[in-house]
C-alpha positions, 0 to 999 in steps of 0.5 A: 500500500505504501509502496503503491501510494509512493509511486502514484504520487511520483507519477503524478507529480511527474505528469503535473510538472510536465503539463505545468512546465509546457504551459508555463513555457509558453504562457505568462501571467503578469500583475500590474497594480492599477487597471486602465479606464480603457485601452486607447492611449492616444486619448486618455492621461491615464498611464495604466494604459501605457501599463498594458499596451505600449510595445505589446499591442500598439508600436509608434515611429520610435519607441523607448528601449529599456534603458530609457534611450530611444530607438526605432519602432515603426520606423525602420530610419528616418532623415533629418533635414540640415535646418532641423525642421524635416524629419523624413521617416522610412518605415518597414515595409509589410506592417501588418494591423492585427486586423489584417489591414496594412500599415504604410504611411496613411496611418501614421499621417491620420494617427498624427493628425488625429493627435494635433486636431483641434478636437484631439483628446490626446493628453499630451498634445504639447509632443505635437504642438511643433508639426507643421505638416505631415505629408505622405511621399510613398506608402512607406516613406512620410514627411514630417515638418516642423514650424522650428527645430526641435531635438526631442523630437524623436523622443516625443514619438516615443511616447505612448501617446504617439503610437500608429494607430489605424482608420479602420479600427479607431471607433472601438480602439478603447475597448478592442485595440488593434496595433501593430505589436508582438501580441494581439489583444484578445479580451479584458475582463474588467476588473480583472485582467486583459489577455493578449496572445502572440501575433504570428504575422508581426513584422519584427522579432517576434514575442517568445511567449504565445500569451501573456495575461496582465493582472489587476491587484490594486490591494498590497496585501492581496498583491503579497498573497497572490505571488506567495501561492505563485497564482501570478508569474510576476508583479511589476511595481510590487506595491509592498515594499517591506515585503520584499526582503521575503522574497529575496530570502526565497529561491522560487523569486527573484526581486528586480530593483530598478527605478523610475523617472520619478525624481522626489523632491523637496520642493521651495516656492524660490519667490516666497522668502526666505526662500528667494535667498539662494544661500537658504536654498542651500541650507536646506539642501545640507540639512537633509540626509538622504538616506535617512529618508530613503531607509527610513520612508521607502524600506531603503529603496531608491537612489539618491539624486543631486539634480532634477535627472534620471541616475539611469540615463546615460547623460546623468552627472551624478551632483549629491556631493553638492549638497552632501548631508552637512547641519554644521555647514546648514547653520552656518549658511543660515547665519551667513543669510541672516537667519542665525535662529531659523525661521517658519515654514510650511511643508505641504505633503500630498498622499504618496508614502514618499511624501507622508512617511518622508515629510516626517523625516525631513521636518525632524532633519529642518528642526535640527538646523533651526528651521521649523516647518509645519506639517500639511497634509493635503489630498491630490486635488487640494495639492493641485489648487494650492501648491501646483496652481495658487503657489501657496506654499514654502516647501513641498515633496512631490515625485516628477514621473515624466521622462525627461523633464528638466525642460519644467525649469525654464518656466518662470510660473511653474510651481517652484517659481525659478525664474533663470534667463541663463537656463531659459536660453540653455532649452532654446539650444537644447531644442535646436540640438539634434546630435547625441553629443551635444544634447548630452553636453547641454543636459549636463550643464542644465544638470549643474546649473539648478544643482549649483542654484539649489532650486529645489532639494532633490532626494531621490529617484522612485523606485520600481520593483519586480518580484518574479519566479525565478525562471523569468527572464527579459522583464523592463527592470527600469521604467523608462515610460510606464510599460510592462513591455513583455515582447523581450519575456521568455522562460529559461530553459 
């Protein structure tokens, strides 16, 4: 009898973990924390759409590669004009919609079009403003021109916001969308899930996996039980972060720590006083320790920054050393402005954790110098009304999610109030810069430029982090834009 049960159970376990391991090669199931209102990204601000659809279903002219560079989509090559004001994109040729309808330069005149219109609900509509024209030459080859020239360009058309998208299926893109990616959509069940499976006519390199399902777990409770039953293959921006150490003690897992384009940042209102004295600024920035708040708000994840820029991009100086954790020098910067006994502030913190739990922190790191800053906390909307538009405010922590955005310090009315003609005039050249090198150039000194103005006191880049079985292999470890890009995904042998 004992004998028997034995070699029952070994041939079913043998049988479970064949079936199991066939399918598991070929399927994949991924949890996402928030779920999209549709699935249309040309039309809605919400990132949970990008989340699901960017590189999986829909594919733009360019696209974001995982280390946040830019490189081609749809566009096999493209030509810049020696004024900077014509990009002449050449597509691949036998681009096929998931419908079966063909991708040529049609499309992507009528996606471009569609994005600029007057009526266009695009969210990022600013990425277009530039255009001009856009004119078809032949059904592989579109012109674009531009009113000036613009160095982001290529970068703009990588947005989600910017994918091809076709006539022939855009009245029901929100609920059925139909791209050009490695996988084709297949259904969405609401509040649950939306599955996609491979698409055997993709013209590029085609998906590894033959379905890949993203799954909605909002709660971090319900996201830690569902990865410990091993229900999902993995959670990108697992929600929980002090369970982590777990997973990290378990061999089934492995945890991929990478980071955003969220830069945090304690923010100063720099026309409000004392704040408008760039030596106060720069007391605040030696008061904090970063670190502290780091381990201390976010279970030690994240890395800390110097300037308002990505650590993950190639063109990031690393600029902490300038405001290095120093209290003595703190007071003594204090003095030096004539603020020898401090003086009171408002520190305004919206919901986040980073904000709530590190606002804690660093009112406990300003009192130590003598500064005392009154707690606020404020919901969303309230943030929106009074800090972000009425500028009623002396400090504030806030995480800057877009990719890229240095470009916010060359608008003297943005919330922060720096207003810098020589940083103005650095993003007019920047704009009229289109080689590498000398867009890289440029970041850096804007980079050095508000580090050495201490506009803001910049703590740290947000972190993402992966937990996955230990057999996955090709997930975004950084998020370069909001994607859970699945193209690359396989299982190791």
């Amino acid at each position: 009898m004992h004998h028997f049960t034995r070699l029952a159970l070994a041939s079913a376990l043998a049988i479970s973990a064949g079936t199991g391991a066939a399918l598991a090669q070929g399927e994949i199931t991924v949890a996402i924390q928030l779920e999209p209102p549709h699935l249309d990204p040309t039309s809605a601000a919400a990132g949970a759409i990008d989340s699901v659809v960017y590189a999986n279903i829909f594919e733009g002219l360019t696209r974001f590669a995982s280390d946040g560079s830019i490189i081609p989509g749809l566009a096999e090559s493209w030509e810049i004009s020696e004024d900077g004001t014509t990009y002449t994109f050449t597509l691949h040729d036998g681009v096929m919609f998931h419908d079966g309808t063909t991708m040529d330069a049609e499309d992507v005149k009528f996606s471009l079009d569609r994005a600029r219109a007057e009526d266009s609900t695009n969210a990022q509509k600013a990425l277009f403003a530039g255009i001009q024209s856009v004119d078809v030459v032949d059904p592989t080859t579109v012109k674009v021109t531009l009113g000036a020239p613009d160095g982001s360009f290529l970068f703009n058309m990588a947005w989600g916001d910017a994918v091809i998208v076709a006539p022939e299926s855009i009245e029901n893109i929100k609920s059925t969308p139909i791209g050009t990616g490695a996988f084709k959509f297949v259904n969405w069940t609401q509040g649950d899930s939306v599955v996609m499976e491979k698409n055997p006519d993709y013209w590029g390199t085609p998906a590894k996996l033959d379905k890949a399902t993203i799954k909605f777990i909002s709660d971090p409770t319900a996201a830690f039980a569902a990865v410990m039953a091993e229900d999902i293959d993995a959670f990108a921006g697992f929600p929980a972060p002090e369970n982590l150490p777990q997973f990290e003690a378990d061999p089934r897992f492995q945890v991929l720590n990478g980071s955003t384009e969220g830069e945090t940042i304690l923010a100063m209102n720099n026309k409000a006083a004392p704040f408008d004295n760039v030596k106060v600024r720069e007391a605040v920035s030696h008061a904090i320790d970063r670190q502290a708040i780091i381990d201390g708000a976010m279970f030690g994840l994240g890395t800390p920054i110097g300037t308002h820029f990505a650590p993950h991009n190639p063109a990031y100086v690393d600029l902490t050393g300038m405001s290095n954790y120093d209290p003595e020098k703190a007071k003594a910067l204090l003095a030096e402005a004539g603020l020898a006994d401090g003086f009171e502030t408002t520190l305004h913190l919206p919901p986040p954790s980073y904000a709530r739990r590190g606002g804690e922190i660093i009112a406990a790191q300003l009192a130590a110098v003598g500064i005392t800053a009154e707690i606020i906390n404020v919901e969303w909307a309230q943030w929106l009304e009074s800090v972000f538009r009425g500028k009623d405010f002396g400090l504030t922590i806030v995480s800057h999610t877009e990719p890229m955005d240095i470009n916010i310090y060359a608008r003297p009315d943005y919330y922060f109030q720096y207003d810098s003609k020589a940083f103005q005039d650095l993003m007019t050249k920047l704009n009229g810069t289109t080689d590498t090198e000398g867009r890289t150039a440029i970041l850096q000194e804007a980079q050095e430029m508000i580090a050495g103005d201490y506009v803001n006191a910049y703590l740290f880049e947000l972190a993402f982090t992966t937990v996955a079985k230990a057999g996955i292999q090709g997930l975004w470890v950084n998020a370069p834009t909001q994607a859970t890009d699945l193209t690359g995904v396989s299982w190791a042998d």
